[in-house]
Biopython code that builds the backbone (N, CA, C, O; Angstrom):
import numpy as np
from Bio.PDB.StructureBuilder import StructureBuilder

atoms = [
    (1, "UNK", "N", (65.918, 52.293, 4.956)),
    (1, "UNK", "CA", (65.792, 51.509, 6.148)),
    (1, "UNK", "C", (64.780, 50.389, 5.985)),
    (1, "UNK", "O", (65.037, 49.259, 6.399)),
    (2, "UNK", "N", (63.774, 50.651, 5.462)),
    (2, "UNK", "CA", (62.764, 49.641, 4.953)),
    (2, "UNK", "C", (62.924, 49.059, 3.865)),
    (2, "UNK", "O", (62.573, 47.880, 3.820)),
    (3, "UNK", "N", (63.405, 49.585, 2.846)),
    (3, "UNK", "CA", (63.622, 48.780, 1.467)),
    (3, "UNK", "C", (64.792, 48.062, 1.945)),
    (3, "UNK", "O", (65.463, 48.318, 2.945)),
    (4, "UNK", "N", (65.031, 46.618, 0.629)),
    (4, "UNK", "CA", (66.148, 46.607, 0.267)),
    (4, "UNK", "C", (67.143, 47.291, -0.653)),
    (4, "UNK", "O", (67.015, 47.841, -1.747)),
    (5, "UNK", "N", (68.142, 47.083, 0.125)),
    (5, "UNK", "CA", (69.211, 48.149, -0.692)),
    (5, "UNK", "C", (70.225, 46.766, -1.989)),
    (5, "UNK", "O", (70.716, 45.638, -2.015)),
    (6, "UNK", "N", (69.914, 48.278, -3.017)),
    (6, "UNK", "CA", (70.393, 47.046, -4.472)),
    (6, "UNK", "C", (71.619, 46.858, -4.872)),
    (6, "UNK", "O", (72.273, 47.776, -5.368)),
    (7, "UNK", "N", (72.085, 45.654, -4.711)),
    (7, "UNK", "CA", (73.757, 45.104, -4.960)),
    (7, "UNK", "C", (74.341, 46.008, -5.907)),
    (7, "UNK", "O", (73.537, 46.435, -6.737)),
    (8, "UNK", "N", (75.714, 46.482, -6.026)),
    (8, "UNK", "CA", (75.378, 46.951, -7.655)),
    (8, "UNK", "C", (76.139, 45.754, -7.958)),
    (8, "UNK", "O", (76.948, 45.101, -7.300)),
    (9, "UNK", "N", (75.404, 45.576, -9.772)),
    (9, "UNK", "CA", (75.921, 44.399, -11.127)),
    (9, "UNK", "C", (77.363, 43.983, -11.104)),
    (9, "UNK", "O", (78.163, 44.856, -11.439)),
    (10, "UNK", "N", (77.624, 43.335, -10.920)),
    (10, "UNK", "CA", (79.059, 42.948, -11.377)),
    (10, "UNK", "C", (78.842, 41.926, -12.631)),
    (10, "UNK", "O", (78.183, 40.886, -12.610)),
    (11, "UNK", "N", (79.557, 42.479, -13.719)),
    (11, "UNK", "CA", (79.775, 42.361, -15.251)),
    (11, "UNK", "C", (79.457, 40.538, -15.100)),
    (11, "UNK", "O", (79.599, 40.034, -13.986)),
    (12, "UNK", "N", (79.129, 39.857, -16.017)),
    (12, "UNK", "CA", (78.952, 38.289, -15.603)),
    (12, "UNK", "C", (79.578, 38.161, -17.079)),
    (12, "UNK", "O", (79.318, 38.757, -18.125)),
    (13, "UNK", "N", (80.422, 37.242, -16.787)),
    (13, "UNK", "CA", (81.195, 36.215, -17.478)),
    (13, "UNK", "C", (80.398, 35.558, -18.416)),
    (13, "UNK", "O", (79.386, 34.959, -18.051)),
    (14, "UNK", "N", (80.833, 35.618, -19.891)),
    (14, "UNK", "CA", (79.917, 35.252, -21.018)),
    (14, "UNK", "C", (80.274, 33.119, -20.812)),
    (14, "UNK", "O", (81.367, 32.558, -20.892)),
    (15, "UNK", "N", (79.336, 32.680, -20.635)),
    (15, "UNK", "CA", (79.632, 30.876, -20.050)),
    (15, "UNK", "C", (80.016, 30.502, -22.019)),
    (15, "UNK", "O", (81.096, 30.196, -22.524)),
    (16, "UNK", "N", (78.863, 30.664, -22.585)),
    (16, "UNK", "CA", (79.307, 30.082, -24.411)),
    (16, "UNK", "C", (80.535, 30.724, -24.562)),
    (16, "UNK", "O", (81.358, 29.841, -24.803)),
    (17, "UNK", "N", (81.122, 31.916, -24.541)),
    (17, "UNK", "CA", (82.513, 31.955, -24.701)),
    (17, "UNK", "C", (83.479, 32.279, -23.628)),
    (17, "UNK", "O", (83.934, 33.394, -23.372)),
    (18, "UNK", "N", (83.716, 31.231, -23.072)),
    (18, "UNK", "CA", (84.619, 31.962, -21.661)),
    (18, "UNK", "C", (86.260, 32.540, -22.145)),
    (18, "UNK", "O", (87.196, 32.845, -21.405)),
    (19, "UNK", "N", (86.186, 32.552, -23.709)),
    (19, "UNK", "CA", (88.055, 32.908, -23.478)),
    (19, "UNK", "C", (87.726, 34.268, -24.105)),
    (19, "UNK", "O", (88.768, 34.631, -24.651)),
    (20, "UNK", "N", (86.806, 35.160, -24.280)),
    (20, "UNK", "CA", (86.628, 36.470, -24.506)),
    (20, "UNK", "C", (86.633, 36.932, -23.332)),
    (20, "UNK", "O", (86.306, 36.398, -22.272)),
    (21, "UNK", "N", (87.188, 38.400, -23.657)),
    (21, "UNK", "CA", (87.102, 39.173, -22.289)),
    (21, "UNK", "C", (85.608, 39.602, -22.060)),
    (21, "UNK", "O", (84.812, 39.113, -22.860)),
    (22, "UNK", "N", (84.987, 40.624, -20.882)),
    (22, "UNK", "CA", (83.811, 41.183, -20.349)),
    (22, "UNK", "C", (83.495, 42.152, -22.021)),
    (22, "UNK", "O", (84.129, 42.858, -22.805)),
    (23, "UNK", "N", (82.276, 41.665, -21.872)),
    (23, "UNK", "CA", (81.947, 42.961, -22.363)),
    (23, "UNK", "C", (82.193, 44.568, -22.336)),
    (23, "UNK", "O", (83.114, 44.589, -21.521)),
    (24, "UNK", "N", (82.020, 45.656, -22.619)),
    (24, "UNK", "CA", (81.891, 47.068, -22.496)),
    (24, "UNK", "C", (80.930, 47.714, -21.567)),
    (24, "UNK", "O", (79.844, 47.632, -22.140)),
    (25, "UNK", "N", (80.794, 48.222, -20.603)),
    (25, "UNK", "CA", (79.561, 48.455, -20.283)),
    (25, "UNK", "C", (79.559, 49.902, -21.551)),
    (25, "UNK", "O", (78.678, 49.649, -22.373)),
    (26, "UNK", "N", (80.226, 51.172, -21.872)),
    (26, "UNK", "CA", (79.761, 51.809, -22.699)),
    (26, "UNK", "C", (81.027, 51.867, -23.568)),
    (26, "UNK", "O", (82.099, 52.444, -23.390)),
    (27, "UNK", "N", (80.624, 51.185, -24.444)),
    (27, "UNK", "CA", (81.523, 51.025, -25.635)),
    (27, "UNK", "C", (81.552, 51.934, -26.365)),
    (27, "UNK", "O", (80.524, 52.494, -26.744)),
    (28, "UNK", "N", (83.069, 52.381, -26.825)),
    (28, "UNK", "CA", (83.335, 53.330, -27.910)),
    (28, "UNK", "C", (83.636, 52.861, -29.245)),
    (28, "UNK", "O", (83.705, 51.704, -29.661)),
    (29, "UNK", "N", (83.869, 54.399, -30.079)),
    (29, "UNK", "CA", (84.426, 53.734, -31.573)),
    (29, "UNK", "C", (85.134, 52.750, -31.902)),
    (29, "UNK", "O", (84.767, 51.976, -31.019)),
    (30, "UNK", "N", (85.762, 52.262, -32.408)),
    (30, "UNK", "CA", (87.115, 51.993, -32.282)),
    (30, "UNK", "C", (88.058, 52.604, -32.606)),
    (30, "UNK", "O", (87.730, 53.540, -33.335)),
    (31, "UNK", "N", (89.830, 52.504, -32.303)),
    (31, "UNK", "CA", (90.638, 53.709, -32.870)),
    (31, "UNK", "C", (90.847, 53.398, -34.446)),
    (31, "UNK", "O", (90.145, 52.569, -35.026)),
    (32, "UNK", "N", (91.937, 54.179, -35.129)),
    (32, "UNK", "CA", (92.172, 53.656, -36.353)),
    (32, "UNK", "C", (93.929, 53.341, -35.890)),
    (32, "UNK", "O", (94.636, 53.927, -35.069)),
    (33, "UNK", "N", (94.182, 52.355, -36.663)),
    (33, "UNK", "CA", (93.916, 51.000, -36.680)),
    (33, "UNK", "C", (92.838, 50.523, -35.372)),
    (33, "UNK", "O", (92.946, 51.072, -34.275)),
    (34, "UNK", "N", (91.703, 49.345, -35.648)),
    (34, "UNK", "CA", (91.970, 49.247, -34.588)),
    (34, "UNK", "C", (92.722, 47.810, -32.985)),
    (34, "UNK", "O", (93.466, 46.831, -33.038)),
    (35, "UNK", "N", (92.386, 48.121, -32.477)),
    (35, "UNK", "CA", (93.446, 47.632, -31.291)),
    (35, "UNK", "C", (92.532, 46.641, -30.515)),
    (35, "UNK", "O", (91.465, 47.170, -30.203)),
    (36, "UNK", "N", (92.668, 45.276, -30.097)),
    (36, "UNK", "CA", (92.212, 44.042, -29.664)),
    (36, "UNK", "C", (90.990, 45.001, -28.252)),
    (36, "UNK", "O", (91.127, 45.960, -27.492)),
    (37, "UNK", "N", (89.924, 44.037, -28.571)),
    (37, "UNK", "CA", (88.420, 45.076, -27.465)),
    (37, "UNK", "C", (87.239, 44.843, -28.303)),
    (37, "UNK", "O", (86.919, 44.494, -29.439)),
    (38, "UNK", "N", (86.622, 45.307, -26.883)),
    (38, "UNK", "CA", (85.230, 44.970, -27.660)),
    (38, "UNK", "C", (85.017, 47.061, -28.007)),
    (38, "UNK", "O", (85.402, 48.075, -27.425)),
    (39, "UNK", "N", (84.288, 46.792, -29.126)),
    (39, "UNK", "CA", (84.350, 48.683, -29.600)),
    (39, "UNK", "C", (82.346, 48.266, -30.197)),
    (39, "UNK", "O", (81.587, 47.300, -30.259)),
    (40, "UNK", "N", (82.350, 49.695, -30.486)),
    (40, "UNK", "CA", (80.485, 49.881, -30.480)),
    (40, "UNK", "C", (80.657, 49.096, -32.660)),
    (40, "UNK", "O", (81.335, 49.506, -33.602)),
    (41, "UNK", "N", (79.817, 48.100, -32.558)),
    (41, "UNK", "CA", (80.327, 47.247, -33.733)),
    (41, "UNK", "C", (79.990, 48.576, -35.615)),
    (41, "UNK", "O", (79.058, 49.259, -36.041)),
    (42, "UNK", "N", (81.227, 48.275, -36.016)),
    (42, "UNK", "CA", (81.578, 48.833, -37.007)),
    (42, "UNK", "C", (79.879, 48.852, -38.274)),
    (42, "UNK", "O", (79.420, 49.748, -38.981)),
    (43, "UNK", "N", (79.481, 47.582, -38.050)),
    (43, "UNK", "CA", (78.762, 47.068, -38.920)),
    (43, "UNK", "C", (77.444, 47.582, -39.287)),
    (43, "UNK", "O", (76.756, 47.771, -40.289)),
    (44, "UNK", "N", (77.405, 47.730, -37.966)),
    (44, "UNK", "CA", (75.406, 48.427, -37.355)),
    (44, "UNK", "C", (75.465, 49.541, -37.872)),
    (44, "UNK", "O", (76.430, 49.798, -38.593)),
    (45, "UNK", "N", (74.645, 50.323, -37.689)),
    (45, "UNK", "CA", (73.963, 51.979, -38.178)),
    (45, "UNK", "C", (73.535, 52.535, -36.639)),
    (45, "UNK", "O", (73.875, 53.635, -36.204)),
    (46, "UNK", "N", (72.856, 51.713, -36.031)),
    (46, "UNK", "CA", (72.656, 51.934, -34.603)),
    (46, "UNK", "C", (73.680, 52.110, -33.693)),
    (46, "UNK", "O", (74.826, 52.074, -34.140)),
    (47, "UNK", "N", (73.464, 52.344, -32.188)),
    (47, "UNK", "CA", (74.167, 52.024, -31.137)),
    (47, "UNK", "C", (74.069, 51.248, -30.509)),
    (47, "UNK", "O", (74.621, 51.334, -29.412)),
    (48, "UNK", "N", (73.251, 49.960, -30.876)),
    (48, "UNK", "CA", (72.675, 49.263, -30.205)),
    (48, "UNK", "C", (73.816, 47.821, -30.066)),
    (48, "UNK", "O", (73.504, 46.771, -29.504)),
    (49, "UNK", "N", (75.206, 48.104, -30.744)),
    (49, "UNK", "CA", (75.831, 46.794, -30.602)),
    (49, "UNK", "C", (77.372, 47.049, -30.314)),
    (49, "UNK", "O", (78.002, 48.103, -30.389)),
    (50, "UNK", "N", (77.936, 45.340, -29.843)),
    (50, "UNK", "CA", (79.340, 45.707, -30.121)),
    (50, "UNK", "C", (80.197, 44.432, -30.674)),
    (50, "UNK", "O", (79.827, 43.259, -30.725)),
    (51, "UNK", "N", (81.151, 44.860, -30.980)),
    (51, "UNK", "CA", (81.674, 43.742, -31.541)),
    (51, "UNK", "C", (82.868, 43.458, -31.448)),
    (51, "UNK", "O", (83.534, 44.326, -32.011)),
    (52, "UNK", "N", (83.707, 42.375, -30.852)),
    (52, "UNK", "CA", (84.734, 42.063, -30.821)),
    (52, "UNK", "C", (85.792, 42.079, -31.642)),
    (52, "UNK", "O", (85.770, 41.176, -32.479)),
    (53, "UNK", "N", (87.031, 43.057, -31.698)),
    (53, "UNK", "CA", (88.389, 42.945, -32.353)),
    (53, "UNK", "C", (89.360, 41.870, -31.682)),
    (53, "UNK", "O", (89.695, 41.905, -30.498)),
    (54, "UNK", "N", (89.763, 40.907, -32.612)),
    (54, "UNK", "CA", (90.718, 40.329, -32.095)),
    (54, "UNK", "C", (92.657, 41.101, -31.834)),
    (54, "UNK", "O", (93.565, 40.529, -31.231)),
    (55, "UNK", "N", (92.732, 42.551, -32.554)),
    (55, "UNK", "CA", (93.998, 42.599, -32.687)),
    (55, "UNK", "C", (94.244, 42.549, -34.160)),
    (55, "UNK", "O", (95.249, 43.211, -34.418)),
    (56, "UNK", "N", (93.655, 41.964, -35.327)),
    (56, "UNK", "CA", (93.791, 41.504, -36.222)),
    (56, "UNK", "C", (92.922, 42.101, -37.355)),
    (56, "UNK", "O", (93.174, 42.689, -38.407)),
    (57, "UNK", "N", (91.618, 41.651, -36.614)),
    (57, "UNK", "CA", (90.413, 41.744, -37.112)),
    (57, "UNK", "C", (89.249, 41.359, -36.678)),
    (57, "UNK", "O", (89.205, 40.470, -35.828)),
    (58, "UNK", "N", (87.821, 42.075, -37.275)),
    (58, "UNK", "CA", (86.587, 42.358, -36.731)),
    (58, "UNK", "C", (86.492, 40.834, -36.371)),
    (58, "UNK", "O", (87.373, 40.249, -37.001)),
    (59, "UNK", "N", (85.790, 40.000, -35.629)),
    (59, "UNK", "CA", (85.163, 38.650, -34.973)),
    (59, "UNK", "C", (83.858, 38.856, -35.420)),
    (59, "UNK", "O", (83.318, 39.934, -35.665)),
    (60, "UNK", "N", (83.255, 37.382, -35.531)),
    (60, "UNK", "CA", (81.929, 37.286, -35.466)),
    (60, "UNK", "C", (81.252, 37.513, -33.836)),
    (60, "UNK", "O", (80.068, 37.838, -33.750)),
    (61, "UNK", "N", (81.593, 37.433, -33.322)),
    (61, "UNK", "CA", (81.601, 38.147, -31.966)),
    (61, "UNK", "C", (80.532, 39.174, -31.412)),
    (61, "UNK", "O", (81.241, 40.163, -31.227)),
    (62, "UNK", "N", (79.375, 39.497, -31.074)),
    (62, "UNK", "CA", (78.989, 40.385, -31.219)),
    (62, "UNK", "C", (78.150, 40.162, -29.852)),
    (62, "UNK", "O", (77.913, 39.089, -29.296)),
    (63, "UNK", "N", (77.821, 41.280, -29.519)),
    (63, "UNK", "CA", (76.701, 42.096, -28.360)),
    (63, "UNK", "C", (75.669, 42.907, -28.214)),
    (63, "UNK", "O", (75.890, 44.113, -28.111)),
    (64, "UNK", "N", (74.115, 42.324, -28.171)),
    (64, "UNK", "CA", (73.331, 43.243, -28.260)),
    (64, "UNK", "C", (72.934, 43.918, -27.156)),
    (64, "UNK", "O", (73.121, 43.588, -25.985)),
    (65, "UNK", "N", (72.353, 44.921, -27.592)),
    (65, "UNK", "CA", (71.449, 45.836, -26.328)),
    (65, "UNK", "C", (69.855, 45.827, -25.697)),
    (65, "UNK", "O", (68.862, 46.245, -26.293)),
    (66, "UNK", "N", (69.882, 45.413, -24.744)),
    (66, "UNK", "CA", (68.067, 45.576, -24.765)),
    (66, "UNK", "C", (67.896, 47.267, -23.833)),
    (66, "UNK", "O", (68.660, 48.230, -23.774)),
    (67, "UNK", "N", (67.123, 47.118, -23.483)),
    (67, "UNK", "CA", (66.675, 48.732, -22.885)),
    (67, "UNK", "C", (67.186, 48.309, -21.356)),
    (67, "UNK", "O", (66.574, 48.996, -20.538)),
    (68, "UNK", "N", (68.150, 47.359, -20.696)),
    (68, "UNK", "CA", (68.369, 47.515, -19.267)),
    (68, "UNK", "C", (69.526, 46.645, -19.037)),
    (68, "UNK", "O", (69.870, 46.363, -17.889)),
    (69, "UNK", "N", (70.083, 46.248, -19.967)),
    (69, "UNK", "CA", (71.468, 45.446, -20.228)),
    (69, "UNK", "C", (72.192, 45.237, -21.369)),
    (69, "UNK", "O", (71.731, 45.973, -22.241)),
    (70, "UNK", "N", (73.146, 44.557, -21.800)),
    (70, "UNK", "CA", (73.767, 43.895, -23.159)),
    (70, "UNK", "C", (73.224, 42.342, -22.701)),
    (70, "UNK", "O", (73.069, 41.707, -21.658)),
    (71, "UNK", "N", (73.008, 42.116, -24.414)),
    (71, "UNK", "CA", (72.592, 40.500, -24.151)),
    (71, "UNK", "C", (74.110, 39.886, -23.713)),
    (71, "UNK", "O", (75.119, 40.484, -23.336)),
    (72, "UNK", "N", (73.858, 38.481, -23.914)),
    (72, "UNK", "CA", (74.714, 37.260, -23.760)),
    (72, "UNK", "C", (75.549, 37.644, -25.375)),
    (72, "UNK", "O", (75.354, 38.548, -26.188)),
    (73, "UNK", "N", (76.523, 36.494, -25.346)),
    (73, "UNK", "CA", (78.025, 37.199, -26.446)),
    (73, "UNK", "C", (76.422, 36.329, -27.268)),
    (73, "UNK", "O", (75.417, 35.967, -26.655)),
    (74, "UNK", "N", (76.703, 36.198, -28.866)),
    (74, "UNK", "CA", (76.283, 35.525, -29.957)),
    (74, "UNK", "C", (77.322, 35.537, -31.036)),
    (74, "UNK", "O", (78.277, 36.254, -30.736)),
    (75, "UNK", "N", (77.444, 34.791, -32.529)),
    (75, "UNK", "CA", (77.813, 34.838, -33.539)),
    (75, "UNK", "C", (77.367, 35.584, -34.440)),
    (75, "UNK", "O", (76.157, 35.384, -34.555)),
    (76, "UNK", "N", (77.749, 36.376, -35.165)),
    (76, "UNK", "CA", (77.105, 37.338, -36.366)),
    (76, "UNK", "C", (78.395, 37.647, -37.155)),
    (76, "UNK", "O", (79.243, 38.505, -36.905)),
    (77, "UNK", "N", (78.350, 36.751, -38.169)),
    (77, "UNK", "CA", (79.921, 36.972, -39.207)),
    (77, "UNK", "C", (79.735, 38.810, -39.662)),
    (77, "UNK", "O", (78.747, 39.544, -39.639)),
    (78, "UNK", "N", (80.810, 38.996, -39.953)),
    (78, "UNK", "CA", (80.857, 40.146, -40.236)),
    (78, "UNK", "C", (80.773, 40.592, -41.608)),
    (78, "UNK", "O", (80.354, 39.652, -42.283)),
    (79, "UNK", "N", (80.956, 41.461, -42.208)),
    (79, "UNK", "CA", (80.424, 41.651, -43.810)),
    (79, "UNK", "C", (81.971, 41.113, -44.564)),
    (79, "UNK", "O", (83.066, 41.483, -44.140)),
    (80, "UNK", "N", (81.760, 40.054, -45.906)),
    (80, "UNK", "CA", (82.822, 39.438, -46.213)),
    (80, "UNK", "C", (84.237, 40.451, -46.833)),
    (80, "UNK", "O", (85.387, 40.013, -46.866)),
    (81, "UNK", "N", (83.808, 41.957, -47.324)),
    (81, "UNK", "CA", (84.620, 42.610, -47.582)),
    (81, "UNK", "C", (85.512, 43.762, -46.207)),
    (81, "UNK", "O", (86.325, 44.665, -46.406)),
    (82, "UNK", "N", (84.913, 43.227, -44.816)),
    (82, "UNK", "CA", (85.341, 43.562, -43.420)),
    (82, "UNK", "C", (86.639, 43.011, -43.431)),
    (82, "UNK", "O", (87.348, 43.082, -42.427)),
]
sb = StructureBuilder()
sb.init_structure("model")
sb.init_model(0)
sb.init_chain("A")
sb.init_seg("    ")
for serial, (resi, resn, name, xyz) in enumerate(atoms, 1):
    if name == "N":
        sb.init_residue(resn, " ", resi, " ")
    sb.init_atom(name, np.array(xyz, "f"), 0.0, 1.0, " ", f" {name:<3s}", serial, name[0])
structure = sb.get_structure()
């Protein structure tokens, strides 16, 4: 009654790449093969990322984590034998 009460987040639209879809809020593996999405990125050792499949193949595409969101999209080529 006294506080304000908190909006919940609605996912925000990456502006540097607008023709990717939303991010994950909790991203999984990916399947085998895998299938166009953003999946928790192949590349890392952590959980701390994700990375865009086109359908095809891994994207430089990628998403980090801080301790209270995913960053903004960035570029990070993927390993050349990916």
């Amino acid at each position: 009654m006294f506080g304000r009460q908190k909006k919940p987040k609605k996912p925000r639209m990456d502006r540097t790449f607008p023709f990717l879809p939303e991010t994950e809020t909790y991203p999984m593996d990916a399947p085998d093969p895998p299938t166009e999405g953003w999946w928790r990125d192949p590349f890392k050792a952590d959980l701390g990322g994700q990375r865009y499949h086109d359908g095809t193949r891994w994207t430089q595409y990628v998403a980090g984590r801080t301790a209270r969101e995913w960053t903004s999209v960035y570029e990070s080529p993927p390993p050349r034998d990916a």
